[in-house]
C-alpha positions in Angstrom: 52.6 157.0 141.9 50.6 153.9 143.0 47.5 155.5 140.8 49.7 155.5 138.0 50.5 152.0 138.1 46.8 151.5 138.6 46.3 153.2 135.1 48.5 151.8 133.3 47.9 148.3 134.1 43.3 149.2 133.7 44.8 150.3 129.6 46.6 147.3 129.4 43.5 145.2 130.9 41.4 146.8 128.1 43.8 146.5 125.3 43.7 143.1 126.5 40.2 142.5 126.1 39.9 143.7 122.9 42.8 141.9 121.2 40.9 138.9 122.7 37.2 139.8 121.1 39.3 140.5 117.8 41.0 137.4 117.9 37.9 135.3 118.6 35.4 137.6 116.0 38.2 137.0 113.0 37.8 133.3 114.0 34.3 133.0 114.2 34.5 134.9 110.3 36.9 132.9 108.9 34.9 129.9 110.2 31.7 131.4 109.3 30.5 131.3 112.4 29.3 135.1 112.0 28.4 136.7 108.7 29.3 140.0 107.5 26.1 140.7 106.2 24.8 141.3 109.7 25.0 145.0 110.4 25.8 144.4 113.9 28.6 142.1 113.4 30.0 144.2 110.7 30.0 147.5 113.3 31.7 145.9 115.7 34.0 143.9 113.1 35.2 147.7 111.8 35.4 149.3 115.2 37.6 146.9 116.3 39.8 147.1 113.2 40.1 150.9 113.6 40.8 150.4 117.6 44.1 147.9 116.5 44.9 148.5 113.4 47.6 151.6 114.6 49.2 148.9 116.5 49.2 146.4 114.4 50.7 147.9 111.1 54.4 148.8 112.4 54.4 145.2 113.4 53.3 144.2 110.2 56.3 146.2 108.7 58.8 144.5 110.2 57.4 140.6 109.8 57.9 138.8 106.8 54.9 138.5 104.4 53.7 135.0 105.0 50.8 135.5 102.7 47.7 134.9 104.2 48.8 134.4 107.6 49.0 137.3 109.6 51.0 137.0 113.0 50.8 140.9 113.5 48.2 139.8 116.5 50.3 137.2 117.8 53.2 139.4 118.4 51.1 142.4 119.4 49.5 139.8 122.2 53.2 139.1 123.0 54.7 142.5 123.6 51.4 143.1 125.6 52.1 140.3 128.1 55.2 141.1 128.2 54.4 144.9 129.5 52.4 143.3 131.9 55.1 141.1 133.4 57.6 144.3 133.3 55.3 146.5 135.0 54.1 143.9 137.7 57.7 143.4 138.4 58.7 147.0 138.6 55.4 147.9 140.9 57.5 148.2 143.7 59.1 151.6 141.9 55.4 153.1 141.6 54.8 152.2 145.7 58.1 153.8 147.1 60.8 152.3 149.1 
């Protein structure tokens, strides 16, 4: 059971990480930082759309449309943390009694 605890916290790790580069790429777009028109940027702009975009669209169903403002990420990052903190504290279920 401990290697199942292991798992599931390495997915969450890497979930992690990519909500991060997301979050920090749509900054540096939207402060033009990186351009588009760079195949390179765009590639990895798209892949990491595809990657969160299943996630993020039943969250984005249930939050108010605040126009351009999309908080689908914020709460995602949320509910993330927040599996963290519930599996750390239930780790001692995945290590026996």
């Amino acid at each position: 059971m401990q290697s199942l605890y292991e798992i599931l916290m390495l997915i969450l790790d890497v979930i992690w990480f990519v909500m991060i580069a997301h979050i920090l790429m749509s900054w540096l777009l939207n402060f033009q930082v990186l351009n588009m028109g760079q195949p390179i940027v765009a590639q990895i702009w798209y892949g990491l759309n595809r990657l969160l975009e299943p996630i993020y669209t039943p969250i984005r169903r249930f939050l108010p449309d605040m126009g351009a403002l999309d908080l689908a990420p914020l709460v995602a990052f949320i509910g993330l943390i927040a599996a963290r903190i519930v599996l750390q504290n239930n780790a001692g279920f995945f290590y026996g009694f």
